[in-house]
PQR file with spaces between the fields and no chain letter, atoms N, CA, C, O and H, PARSE charges and radii, in Angstrom:
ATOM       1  N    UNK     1     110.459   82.619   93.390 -0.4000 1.5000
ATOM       2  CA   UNK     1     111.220   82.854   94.612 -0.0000 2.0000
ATOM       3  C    UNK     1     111.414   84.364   94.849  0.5500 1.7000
ATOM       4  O    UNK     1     111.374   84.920   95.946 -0.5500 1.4000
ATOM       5  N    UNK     2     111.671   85.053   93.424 -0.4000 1.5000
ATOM       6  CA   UNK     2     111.987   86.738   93.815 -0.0000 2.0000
ATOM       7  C    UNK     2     110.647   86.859   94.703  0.5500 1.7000
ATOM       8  O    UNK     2     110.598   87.003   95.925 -0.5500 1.4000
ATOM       9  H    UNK     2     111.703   84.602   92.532  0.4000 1.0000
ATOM      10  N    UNK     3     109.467   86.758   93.710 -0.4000 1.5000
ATOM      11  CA   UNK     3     108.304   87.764   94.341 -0.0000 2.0000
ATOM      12  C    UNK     3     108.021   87.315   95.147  0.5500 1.7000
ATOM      13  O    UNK     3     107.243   88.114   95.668 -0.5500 1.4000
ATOM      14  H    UNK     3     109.507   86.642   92.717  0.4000 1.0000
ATOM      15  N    UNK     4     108.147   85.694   96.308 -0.4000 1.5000
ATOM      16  CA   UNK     4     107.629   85.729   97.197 -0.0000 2.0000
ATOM      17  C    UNK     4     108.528   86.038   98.382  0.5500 1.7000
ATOM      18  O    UNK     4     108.138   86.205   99.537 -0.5500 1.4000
ATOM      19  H    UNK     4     108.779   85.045   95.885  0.4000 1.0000
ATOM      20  N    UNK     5     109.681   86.089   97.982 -0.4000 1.5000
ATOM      21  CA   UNK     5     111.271   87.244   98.950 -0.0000 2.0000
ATOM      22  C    UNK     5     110.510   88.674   99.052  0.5500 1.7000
ATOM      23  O    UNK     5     110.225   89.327  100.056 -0.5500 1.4000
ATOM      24  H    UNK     5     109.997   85.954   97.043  0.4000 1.0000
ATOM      25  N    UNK     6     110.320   88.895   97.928 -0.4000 1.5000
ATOM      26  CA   UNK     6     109.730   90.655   98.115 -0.0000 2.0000
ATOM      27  C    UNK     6     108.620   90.903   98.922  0.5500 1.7000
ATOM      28  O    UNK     6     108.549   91.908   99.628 -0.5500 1.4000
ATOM      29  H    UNK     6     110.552   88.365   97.112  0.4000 1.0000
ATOM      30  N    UNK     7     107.677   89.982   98.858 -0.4000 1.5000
ATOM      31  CA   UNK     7     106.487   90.117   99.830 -0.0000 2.0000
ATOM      32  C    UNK     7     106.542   89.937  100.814  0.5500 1.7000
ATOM      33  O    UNK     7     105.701   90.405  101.581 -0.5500 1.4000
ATOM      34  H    UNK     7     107.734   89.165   98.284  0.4000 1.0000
ATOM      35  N    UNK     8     107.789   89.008  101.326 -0.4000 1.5000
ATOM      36  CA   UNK     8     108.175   88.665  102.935 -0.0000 2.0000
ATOM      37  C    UNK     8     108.582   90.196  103.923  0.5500 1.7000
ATOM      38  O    UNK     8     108.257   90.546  105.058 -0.5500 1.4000
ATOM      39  H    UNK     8     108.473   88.628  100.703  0.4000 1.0000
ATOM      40  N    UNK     9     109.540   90.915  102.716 -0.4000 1.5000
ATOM      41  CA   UNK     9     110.090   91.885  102.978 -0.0000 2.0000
ATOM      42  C    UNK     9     109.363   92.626  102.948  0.5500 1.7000
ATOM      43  O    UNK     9     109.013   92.941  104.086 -0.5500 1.4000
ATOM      44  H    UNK     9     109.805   90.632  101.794  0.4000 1.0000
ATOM      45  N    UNK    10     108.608   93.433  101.775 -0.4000 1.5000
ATOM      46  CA   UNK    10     107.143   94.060  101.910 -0.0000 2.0000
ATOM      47  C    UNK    10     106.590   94.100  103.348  0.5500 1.7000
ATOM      48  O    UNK    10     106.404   95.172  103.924 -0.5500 1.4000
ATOM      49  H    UNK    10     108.892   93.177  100.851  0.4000 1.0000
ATOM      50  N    UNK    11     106.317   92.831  103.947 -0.4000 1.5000
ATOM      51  CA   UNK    11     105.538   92.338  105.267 -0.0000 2.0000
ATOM      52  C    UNK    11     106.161   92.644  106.241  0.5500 1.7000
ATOM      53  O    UNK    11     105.456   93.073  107.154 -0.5500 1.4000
ATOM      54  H    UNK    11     106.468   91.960  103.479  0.4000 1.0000
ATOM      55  N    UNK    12     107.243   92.599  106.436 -0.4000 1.5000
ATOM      56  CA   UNK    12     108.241   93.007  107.138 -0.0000 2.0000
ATOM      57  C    UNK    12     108.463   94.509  107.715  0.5500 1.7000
ATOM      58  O    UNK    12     108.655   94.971  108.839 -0.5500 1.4000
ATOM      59  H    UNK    12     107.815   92.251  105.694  0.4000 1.0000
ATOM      60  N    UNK    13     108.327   95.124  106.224 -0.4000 1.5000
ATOM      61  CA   UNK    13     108.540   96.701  106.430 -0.0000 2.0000
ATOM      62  C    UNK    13     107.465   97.082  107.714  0.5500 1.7000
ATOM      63  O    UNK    13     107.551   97.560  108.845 -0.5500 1.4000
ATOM      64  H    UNK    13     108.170   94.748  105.311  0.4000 1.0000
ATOM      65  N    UNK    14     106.253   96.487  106.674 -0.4000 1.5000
ATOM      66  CA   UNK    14     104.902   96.892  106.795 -0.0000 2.0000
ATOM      67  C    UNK    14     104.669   96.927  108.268  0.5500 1.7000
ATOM      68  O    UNK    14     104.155   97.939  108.746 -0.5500 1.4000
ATOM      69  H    UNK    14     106.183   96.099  105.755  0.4000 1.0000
ATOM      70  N    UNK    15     105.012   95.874  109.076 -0.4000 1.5000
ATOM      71  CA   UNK    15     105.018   95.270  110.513 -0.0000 2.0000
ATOM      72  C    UNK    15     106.106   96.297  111.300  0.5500 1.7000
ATOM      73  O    UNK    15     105.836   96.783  112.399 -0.5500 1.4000
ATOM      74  H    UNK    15     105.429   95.052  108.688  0.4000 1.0000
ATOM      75  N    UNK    16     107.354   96.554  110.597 -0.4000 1.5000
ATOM      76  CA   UNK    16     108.239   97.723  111.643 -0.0000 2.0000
ATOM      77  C    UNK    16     107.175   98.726  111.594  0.5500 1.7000
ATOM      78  O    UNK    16     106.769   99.353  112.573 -0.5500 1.4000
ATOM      79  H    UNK    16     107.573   96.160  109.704  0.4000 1.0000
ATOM      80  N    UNK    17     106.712   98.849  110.286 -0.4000 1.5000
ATOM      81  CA   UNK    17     106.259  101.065  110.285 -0.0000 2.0000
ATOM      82  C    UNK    17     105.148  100.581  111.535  0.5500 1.7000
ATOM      83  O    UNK    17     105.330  101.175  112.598 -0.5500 1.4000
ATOM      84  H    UNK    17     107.042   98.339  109.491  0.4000 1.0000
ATOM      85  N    UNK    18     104.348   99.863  111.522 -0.4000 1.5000
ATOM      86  CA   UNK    18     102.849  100.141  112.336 -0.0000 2.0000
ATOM      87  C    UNK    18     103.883   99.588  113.929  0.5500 1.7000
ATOM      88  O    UNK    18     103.138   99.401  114.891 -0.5500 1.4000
ATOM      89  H    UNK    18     104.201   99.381  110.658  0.4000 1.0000
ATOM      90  N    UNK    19     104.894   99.424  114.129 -0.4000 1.5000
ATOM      91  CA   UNK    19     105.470   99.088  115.791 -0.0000 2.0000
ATOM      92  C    UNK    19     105.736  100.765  115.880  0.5500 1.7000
ATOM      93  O    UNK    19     105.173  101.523  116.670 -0.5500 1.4000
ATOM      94  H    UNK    19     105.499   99.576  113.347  0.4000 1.0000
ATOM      95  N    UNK    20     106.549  101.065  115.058 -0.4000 1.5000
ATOM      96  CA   UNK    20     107.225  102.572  114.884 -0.0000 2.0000
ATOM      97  C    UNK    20     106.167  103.786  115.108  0.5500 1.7000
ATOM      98  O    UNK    20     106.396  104.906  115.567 -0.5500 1.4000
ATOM      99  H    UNK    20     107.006  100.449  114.416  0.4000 1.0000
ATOM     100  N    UNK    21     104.680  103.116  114.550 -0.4000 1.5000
ATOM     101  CA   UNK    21     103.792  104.085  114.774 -0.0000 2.0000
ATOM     102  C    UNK    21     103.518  103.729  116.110  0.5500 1.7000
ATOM     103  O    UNK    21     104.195  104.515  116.772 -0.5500 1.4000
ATOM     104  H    UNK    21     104.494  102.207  114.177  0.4000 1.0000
ATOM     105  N    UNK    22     102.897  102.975  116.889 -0.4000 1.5000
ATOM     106  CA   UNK    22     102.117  102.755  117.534 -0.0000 2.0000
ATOM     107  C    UNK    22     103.235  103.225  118.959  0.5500 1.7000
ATOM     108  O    UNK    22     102.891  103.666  120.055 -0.5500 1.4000
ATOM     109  H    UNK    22     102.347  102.336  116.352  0.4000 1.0000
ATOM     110  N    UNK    23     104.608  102.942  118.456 -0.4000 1.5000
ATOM     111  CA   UNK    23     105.648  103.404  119.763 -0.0000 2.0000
ATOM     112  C    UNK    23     105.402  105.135  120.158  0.5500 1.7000
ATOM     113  O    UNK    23     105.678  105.625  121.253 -0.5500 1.4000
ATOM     114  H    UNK    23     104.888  102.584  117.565  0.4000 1.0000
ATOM     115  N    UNK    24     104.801  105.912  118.939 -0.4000 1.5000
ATOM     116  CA   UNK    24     104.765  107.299  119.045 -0.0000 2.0000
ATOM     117  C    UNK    24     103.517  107.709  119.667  0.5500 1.7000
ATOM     118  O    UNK    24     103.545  108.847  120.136 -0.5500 1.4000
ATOM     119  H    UNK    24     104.576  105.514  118.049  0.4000 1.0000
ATOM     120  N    UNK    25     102.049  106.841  119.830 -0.4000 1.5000
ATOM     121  CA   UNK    25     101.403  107.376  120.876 -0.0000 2.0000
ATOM     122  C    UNK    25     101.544  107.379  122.148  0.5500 1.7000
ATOM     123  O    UNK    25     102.101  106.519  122.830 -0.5500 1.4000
ATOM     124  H    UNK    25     102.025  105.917  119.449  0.4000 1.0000
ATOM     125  N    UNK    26     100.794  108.822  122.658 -0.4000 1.5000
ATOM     126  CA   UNK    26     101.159  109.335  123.982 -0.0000 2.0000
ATOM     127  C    UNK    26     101.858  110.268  123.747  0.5500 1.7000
ATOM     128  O    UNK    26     101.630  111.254  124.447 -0.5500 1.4000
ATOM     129  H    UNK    26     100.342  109.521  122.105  0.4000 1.0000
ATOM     130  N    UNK    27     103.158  110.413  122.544 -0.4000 1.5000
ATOM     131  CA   UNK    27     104.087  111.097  122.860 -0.0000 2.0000
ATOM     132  C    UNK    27     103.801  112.413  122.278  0.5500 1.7000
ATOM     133  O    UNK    27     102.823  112.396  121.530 -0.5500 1.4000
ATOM     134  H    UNK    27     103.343  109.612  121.975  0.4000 1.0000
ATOM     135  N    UNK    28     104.518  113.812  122.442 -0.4000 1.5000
ATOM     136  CA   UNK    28     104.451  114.940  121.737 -0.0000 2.0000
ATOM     137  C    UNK    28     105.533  115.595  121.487  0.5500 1.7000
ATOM     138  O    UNK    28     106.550  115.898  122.110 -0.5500 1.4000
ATOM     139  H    UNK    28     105.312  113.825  123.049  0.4000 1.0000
ATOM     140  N    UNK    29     105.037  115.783  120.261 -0.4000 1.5000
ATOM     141  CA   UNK    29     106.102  116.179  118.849 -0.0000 2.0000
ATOM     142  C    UNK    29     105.727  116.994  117.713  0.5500 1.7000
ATOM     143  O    UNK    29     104.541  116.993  117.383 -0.5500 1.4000
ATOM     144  H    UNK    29     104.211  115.536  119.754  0.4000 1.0000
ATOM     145  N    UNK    30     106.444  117.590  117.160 -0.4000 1.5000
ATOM     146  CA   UNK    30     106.345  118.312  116.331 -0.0000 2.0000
ATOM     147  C    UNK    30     105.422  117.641  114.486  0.5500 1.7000
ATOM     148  O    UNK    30     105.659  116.657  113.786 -0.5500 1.4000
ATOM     149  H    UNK    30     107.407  117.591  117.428  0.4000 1.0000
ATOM     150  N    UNK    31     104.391  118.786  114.352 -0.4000 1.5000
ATOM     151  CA   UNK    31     104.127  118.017  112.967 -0.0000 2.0000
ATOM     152  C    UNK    31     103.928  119.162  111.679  0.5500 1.7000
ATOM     153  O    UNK    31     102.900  119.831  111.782 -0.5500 1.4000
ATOM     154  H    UNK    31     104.198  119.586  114.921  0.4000 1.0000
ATOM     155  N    UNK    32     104.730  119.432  110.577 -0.4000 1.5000
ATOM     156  CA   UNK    32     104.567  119.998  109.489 -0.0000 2.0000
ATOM     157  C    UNK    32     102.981  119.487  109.007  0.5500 1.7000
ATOM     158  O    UNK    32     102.652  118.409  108.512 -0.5500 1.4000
ATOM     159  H    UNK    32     105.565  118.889  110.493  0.4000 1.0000
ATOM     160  N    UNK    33     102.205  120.587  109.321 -0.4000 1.5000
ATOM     161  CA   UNK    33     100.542  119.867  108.771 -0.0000 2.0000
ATOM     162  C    UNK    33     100.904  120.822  106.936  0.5500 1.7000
ATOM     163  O    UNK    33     101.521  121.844  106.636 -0.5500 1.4000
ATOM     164  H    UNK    33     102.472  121.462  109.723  0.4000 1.0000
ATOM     165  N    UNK    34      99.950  119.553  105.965 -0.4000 1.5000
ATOM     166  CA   UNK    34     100.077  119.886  104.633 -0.0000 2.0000
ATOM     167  C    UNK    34      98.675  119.380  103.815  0.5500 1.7000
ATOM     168  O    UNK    34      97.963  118.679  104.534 -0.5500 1.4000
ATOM     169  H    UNK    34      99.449  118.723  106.208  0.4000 1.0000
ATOM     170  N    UNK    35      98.267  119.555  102.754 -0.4000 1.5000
ATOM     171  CA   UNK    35      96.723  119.960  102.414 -0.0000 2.0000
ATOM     172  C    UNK    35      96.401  118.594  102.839  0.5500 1.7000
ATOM     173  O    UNK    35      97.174  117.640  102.939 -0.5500 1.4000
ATOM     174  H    UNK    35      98.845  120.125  102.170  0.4000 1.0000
ATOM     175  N    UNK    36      94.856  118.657  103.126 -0.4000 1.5000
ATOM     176  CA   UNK    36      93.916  117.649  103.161 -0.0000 2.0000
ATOM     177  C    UNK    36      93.775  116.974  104.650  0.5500 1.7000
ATOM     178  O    UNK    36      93.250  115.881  104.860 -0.5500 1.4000
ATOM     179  H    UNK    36      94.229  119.431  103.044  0.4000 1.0000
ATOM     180  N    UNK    37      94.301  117.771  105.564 -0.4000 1.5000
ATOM     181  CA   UNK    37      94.570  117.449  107.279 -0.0000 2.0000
ATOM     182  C    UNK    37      95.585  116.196  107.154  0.5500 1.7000
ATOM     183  O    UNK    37      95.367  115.356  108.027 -0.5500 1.4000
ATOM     184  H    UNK    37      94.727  118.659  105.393  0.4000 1.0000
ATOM     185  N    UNK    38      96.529  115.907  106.368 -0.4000 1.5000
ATOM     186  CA   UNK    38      97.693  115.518  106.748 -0.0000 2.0000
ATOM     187  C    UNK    38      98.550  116.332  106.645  0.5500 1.7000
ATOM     188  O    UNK    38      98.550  117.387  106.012 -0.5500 1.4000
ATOM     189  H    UNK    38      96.705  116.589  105.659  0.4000 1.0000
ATOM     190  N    UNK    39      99.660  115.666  107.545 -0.4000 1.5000
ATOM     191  CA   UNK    39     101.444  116.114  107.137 -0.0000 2.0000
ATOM     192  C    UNK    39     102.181  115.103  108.479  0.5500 1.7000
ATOM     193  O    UNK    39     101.621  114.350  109.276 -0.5500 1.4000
ATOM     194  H    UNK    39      99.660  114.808  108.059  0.4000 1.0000
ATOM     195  N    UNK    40     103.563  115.440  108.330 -0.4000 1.5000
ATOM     196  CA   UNK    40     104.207  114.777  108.961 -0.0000 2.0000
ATOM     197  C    UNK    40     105.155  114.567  109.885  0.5500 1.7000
ATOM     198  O    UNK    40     106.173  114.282  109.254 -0.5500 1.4000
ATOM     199  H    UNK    40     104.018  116.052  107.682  0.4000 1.0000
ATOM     200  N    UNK    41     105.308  114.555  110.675 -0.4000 1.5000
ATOM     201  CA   UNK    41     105.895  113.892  112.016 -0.0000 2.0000
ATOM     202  C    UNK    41     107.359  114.568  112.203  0.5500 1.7000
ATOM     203  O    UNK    41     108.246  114.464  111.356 -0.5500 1.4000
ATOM     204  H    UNK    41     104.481  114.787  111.187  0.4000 1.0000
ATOM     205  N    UNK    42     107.487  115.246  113.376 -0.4000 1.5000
ATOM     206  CA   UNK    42     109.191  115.281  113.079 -0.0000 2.0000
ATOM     207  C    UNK    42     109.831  114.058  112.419  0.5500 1.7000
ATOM     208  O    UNK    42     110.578  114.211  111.453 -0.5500 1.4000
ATOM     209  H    UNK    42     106.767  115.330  114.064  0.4000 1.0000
ATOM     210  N    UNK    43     109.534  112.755  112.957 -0.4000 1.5000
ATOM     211  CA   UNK    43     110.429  111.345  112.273 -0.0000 2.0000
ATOM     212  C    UNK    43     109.921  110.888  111.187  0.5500 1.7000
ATOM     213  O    UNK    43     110.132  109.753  110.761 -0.5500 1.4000
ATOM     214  H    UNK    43     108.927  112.631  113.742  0.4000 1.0000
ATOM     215  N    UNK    44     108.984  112.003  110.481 -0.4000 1.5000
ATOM     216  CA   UNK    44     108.301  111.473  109.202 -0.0000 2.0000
ATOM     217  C    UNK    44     107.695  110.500  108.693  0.5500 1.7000
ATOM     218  O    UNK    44     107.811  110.001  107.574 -0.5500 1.4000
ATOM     219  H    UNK    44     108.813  112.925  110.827  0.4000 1.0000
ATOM     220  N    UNK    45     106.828  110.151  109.821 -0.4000 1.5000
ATOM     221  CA   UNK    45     105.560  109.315  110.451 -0.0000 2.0000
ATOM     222  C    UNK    45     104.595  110.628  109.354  0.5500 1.7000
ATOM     223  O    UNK    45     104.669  111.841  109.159 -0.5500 1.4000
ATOM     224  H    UNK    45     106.733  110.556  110.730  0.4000 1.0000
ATOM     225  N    UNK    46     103.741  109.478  108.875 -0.4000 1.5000
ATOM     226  CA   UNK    46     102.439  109.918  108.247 -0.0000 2.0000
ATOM     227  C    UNK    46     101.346  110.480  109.417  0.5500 1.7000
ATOM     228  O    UNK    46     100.760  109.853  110.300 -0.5500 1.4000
ATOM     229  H    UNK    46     103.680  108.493  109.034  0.4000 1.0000
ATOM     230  N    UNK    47     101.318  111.692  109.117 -0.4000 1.5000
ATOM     231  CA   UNK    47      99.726  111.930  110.530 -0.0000 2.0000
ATOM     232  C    UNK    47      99.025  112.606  110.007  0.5500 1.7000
ATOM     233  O    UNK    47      99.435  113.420  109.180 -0.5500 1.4000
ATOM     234  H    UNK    47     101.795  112.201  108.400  0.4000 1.0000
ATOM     235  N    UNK    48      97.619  112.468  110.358 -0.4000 1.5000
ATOM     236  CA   UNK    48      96.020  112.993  110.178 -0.0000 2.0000
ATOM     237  C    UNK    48      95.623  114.172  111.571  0.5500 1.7000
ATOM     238  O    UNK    48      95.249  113.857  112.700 -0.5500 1.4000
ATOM     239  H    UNK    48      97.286  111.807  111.030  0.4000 1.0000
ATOM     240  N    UNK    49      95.819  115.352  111.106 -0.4000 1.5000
ATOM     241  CA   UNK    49      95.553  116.450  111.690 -0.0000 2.0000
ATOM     242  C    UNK    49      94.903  117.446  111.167  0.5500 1.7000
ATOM     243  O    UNK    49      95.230  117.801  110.035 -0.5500 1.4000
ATOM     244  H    UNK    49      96.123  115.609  110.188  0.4000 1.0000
ATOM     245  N    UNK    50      93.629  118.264  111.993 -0.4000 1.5000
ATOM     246  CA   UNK    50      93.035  119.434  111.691 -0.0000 2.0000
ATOM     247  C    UNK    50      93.877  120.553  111.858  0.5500 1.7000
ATOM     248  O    UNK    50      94.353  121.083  112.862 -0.5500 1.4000
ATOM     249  H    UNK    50      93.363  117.975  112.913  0.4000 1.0000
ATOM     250  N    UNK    51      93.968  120.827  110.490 -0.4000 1.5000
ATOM     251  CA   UNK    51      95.174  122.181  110.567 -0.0000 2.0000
ATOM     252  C    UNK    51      95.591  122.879  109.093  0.5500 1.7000
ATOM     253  O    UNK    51      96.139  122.175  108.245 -0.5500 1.4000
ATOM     254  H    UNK    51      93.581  120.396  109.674  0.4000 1.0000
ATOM     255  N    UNK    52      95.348  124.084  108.870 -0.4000 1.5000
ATOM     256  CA   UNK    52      95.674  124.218  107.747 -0.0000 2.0000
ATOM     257  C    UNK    52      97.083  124.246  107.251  0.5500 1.7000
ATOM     258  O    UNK    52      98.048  124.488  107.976 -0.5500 1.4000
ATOM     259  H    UNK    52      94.903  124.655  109.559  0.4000 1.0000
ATOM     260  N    UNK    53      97.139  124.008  106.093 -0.4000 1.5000
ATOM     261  CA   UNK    53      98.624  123.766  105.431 -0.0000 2.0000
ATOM     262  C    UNK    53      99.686  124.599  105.823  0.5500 1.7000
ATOM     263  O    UNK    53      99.536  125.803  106.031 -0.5500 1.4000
ATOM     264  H    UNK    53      96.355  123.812  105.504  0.4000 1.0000
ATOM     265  N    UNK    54     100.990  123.869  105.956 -0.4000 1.5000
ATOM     266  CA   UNK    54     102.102  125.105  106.043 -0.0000 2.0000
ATOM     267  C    UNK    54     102.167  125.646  107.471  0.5500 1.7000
ATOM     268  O    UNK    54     102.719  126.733  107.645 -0.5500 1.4000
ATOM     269  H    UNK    54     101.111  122.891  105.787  0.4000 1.0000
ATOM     270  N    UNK    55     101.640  124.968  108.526 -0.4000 1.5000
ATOM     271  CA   UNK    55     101.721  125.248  109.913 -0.0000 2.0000
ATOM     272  C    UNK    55     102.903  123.901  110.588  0.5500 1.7000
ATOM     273  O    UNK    55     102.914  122.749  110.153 -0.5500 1.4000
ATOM     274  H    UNK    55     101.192  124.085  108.385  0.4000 1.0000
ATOM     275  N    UNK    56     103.645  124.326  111.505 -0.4000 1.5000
ATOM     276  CA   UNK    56     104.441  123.581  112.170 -0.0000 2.0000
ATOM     277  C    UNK    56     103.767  123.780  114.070  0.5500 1.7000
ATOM     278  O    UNK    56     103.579  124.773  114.773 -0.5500 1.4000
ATOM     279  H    UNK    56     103.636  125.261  111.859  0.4000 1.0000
ATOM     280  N    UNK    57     103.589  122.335  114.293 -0.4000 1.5000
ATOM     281  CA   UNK    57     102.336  122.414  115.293 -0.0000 2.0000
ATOM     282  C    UNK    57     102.809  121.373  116.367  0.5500 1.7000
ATOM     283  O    UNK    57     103.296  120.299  116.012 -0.5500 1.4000
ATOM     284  H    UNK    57     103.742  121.528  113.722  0.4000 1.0000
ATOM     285  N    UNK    58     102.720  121.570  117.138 -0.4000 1.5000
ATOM     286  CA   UNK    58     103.161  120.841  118.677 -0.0000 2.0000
ATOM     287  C    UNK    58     101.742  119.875  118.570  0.5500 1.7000
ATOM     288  O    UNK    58     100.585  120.151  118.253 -0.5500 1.4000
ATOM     289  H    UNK    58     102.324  122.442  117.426  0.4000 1.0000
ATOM     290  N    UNK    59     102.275  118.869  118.907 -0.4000 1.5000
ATOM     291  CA   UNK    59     100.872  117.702  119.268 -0.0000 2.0000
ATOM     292  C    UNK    59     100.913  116.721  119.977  0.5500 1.7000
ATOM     293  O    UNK    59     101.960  116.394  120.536 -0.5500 1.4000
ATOM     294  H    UNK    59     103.215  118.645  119.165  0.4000 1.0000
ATOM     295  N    UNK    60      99.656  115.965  120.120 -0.4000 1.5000
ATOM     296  CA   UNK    60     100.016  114.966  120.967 -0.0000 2.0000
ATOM     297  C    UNK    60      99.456  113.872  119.804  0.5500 1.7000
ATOM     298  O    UNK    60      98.447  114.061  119.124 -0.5500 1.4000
ATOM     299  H    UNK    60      98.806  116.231  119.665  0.4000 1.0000
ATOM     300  N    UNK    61     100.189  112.884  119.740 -0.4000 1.5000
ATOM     301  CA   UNK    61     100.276  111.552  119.012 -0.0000 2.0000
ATOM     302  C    UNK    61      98.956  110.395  119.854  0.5500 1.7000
ATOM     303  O    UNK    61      99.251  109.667  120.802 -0.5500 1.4000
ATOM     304  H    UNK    61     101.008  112.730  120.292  0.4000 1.0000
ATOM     305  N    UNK    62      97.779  110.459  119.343 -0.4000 1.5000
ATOM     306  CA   UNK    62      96.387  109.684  120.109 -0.0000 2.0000
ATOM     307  C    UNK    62      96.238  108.445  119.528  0.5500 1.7000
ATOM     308  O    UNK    62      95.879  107.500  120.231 -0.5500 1.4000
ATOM     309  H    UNK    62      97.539  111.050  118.573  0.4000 1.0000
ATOM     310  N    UNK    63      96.456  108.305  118.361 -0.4000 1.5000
ATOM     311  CA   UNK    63      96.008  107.072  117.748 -0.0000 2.0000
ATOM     312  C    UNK    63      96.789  106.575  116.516  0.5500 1.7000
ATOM     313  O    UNK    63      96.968  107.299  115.537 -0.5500 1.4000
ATOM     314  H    UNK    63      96.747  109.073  117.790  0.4000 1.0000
ATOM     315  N    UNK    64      97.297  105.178  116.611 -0.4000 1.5000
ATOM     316  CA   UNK    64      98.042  104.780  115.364 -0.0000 2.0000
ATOM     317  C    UNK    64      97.721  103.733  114.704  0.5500 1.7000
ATOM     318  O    UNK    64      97.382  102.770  115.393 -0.5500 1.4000
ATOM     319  H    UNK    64      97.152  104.590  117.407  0.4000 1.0000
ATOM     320  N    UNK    65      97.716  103.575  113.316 -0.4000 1.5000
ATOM     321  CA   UNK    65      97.141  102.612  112.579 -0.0000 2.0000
ATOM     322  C    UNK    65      98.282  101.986  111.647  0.5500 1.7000
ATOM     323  O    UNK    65      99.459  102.244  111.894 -0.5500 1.4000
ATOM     324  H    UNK    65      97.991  104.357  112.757  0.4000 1.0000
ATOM     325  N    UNK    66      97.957  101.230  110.663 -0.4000 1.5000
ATOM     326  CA   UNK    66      98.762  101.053  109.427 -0.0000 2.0000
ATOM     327  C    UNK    66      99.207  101.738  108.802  0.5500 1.7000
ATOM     328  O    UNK    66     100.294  101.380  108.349 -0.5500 1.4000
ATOM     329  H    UNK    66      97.000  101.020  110.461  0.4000 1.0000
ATOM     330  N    UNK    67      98.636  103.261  108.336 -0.4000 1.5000
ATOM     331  CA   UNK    67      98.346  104.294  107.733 -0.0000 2.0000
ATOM     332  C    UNK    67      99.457  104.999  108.273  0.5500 1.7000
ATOM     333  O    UNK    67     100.385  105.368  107.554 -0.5500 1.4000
ATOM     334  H    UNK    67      97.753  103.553  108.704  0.4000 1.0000
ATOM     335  N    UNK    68      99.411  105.237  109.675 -0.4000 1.5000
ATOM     336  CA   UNK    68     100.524  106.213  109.876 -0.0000 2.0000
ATOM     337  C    UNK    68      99.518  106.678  111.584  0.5500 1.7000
ATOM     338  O    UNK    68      98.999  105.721  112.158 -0.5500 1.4000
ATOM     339  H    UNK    68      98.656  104.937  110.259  0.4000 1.0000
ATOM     340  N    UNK    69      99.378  107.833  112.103 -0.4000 1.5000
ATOM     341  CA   UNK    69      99.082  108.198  112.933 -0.0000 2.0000
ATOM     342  C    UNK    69      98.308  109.721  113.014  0.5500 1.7000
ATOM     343  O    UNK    69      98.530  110.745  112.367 -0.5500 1.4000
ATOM     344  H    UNK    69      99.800  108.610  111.637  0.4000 1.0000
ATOM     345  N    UNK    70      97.054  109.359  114.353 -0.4000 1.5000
ATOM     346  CA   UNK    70      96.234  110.505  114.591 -0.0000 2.0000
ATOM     347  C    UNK    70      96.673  111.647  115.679  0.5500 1.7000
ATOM     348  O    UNK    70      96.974  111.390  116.844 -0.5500 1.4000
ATOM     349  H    UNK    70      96.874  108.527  114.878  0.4000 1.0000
ATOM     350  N    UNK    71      96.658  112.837  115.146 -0.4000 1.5000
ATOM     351  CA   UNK    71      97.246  113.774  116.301 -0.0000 2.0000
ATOM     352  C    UNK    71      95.891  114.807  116.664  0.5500 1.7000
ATOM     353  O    UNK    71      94.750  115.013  116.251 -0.5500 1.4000
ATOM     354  H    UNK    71      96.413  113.046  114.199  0.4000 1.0000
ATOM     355  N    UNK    72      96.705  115.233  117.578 -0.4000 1.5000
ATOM     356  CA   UNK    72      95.601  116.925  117.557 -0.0000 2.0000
ATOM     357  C    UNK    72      96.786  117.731  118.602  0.5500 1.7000
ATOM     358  O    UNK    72      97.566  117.244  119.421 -0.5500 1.4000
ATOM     359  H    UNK    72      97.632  115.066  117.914  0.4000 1.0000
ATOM     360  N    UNK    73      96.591  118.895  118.265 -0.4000 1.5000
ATOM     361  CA   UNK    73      97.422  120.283  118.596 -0.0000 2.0000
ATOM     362  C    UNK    73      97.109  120.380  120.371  0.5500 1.7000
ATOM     363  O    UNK    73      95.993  120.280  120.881 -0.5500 1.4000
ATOM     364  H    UNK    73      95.958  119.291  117.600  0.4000 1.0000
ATOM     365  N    UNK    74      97.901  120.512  120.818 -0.4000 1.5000
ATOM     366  CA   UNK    74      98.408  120.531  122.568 -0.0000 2.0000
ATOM     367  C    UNK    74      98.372  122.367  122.444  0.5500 1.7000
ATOM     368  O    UNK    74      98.655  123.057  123.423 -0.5500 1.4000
ATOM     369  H    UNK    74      98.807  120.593  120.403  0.4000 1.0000
């Protein structure tokens, strides 16, 4: 009963974050970019951006997945 409570909830999370993502395309917002063309979101949404590390970058929010979300610099 625990582990199949935890997986409901697990599923659950899983289903808000990708509404939470997908509510942020279109929009533009601020993103801390950090190594490997991620970093993250003013609301600390996971995003995939070309940008080197340690830059704070205005963007526009294009595409959202499970993962988190695709930007590029406005």
């Amino acid at each position: 009963e625990r582990r199949a409570r935890a997986a409901r909830l697990r599923a659950a999370g899983a289903a808000e974050a990708r509404r939470f993502y997908d509510g942020l395309v279109g929009q533009t917002v601020e993103v801390l970019s950090e190594n490997g063309g991620r970093g993250r979101t003013e609301h600390f949404a996971p995003a995939r951006i070309a940008a080197p590390p340690g830059r704070l970058l205005r963007v526009r929010i294009r595409a959202a997945d499970a993962a988190g979300v695709t930007a590029e610099a406005v």
